[in-house]
C-alpha positions in Angstrom: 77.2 23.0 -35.6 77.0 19.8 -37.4 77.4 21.7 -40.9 79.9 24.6 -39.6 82.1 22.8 -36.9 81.9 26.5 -34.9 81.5 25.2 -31.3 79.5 28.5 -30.6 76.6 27.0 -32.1 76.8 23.8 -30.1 77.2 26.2 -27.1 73.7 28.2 -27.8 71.7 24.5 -28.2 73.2 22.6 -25.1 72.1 26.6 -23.7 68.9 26.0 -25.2 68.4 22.7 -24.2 69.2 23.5 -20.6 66.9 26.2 -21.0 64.0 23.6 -21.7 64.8 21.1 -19.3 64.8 23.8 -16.3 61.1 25.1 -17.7 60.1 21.2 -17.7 56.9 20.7 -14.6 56.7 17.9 -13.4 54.1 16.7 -15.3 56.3 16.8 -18.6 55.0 20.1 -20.1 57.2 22.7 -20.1 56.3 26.2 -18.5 54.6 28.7 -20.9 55.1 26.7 -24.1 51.8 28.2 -25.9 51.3 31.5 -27.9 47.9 30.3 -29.1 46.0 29.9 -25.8 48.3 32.8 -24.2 50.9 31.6 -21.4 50.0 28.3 -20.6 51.4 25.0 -20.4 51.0 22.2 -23.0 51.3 24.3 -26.4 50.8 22.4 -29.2 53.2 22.0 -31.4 55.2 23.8 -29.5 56.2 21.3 -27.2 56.7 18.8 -29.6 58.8 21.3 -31.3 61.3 21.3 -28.4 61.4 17.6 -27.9 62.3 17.7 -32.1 65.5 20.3 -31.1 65.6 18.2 -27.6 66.4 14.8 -29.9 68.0 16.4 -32.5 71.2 17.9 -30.1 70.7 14.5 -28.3 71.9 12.9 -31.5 74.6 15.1 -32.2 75.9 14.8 -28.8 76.0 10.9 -28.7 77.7 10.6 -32.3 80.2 13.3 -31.1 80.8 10.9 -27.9 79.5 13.2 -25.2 77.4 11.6 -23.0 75.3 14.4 -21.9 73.1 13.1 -24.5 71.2 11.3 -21.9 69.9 14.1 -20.2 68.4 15.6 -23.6 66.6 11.8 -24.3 64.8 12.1 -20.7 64.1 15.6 -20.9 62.1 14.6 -24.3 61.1 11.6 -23.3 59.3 12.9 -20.3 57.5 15.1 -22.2 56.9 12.6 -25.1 55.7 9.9 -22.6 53.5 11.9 -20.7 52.1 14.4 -22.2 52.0 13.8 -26.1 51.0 10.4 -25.9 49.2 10.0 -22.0 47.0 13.4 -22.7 46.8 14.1 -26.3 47.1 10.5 -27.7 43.3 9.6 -28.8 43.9 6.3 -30.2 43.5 7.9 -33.9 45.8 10.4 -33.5 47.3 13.4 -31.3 44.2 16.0 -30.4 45.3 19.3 -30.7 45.0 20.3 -26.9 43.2 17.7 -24.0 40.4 19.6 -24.0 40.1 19.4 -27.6 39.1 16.5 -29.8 40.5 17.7 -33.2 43.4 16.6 -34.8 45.7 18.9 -36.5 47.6 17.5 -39.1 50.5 19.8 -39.0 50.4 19.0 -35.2 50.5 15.6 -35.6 53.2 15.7 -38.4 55.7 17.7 -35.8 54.8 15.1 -33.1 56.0 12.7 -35.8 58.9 14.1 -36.3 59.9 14.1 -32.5 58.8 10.5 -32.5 60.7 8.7 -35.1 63.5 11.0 -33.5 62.7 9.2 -30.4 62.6 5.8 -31.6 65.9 6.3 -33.4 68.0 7.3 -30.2 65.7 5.0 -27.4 65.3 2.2 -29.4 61.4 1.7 -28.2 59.0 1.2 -31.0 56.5 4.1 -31.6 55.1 2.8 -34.9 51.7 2.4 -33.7 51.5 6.3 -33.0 53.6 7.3 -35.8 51.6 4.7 -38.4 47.9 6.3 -37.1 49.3 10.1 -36.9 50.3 9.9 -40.7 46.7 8.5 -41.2 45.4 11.8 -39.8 47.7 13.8 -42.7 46.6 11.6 -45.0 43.0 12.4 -44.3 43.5 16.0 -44.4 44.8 16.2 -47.4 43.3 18.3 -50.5 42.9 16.3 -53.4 41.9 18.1 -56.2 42.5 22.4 -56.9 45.0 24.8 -56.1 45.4 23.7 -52.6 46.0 20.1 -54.5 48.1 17.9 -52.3 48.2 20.4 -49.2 46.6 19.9 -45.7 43.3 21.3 -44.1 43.3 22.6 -40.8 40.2 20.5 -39.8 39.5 23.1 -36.9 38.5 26.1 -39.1 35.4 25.5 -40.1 34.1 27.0 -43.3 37.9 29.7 -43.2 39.6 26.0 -45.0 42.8 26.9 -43.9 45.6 24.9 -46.0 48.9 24.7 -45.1 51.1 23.2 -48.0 54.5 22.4 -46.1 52.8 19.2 -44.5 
């Protein structure tokens, strides 16, 4: 929408977003949000993945002066508050699932993403997590060889997965 102006596009994410917000628990996970673990609750990125398209129509709504962007920010938020930082937040950085001390970088770089998005439209300061989370890129990254510069997946073992986008 923002680069085409078609409102059909801005009609499928408010759709979206509604879609979200009516699969959100109570607890601030959404419903069925994993395809790693199977149908469960609490997928990681996933969910941080929807609070990242949650912010970003959010945005668009409030510079476009509709103020159903408020409903998007405590949809997010919800989730954001209680679940990314009250059950995966270790002090170091986001584990990859409660249960499970690792930390993912590219898990921790979408979780980023939704919070600097979240800081931006709620004005509360999330540096501490966002400062720490980029520490746990940082750390993953390769150095030297033809993964030079890329992430390790530090939950595979001996396998070394890399994953170059982060």
């Amino acid at each position: 929408y923002r680069n085409s102006s078609d409102p059909l596009w801005l009609e499928r994410a408010i759709q979206a977003a509604d879609d979200a917000a009516e699969a959100q628990l109570p607890d601030g996970r959404f419903r069925n949000s994993s395809f790693q673990q199977g149908p469960m609750e609490g997928g990681t990125p996933h969910e941080a993945g929807v609070d990242v398209g949650l912010l970003e129509l959010a945005s668009l709504l409030r510079d476009i002066g509709d103020d159903c962007w408020l409903k998007y920010l405590v949809v997010a938020e919800k989730n954001i508050l209680l679940y990314q930082i009250a059950q995966l937040w270790n002090g170091v950085g986001f584990r990859d699932m409660p249960w499970n001390e690792g930390l993912v970088p590219n898990k921790n770089a979408t979780i980023i993403e939704a919070l600097i998005l979240y800081e931006n439209l709620s004005g509360r300061d999330m540096s501490e997590f966002i400062d720490k989370a980029v520490q746990v890129i940082l750390a993953s990254q390769e150095s030297l060889g033809p993964r030079f510069g890329g992430t390790v997946h530090t939950g595979t073992g001996i396998h070394q997965m890399a994953i170059g986008i982060y």
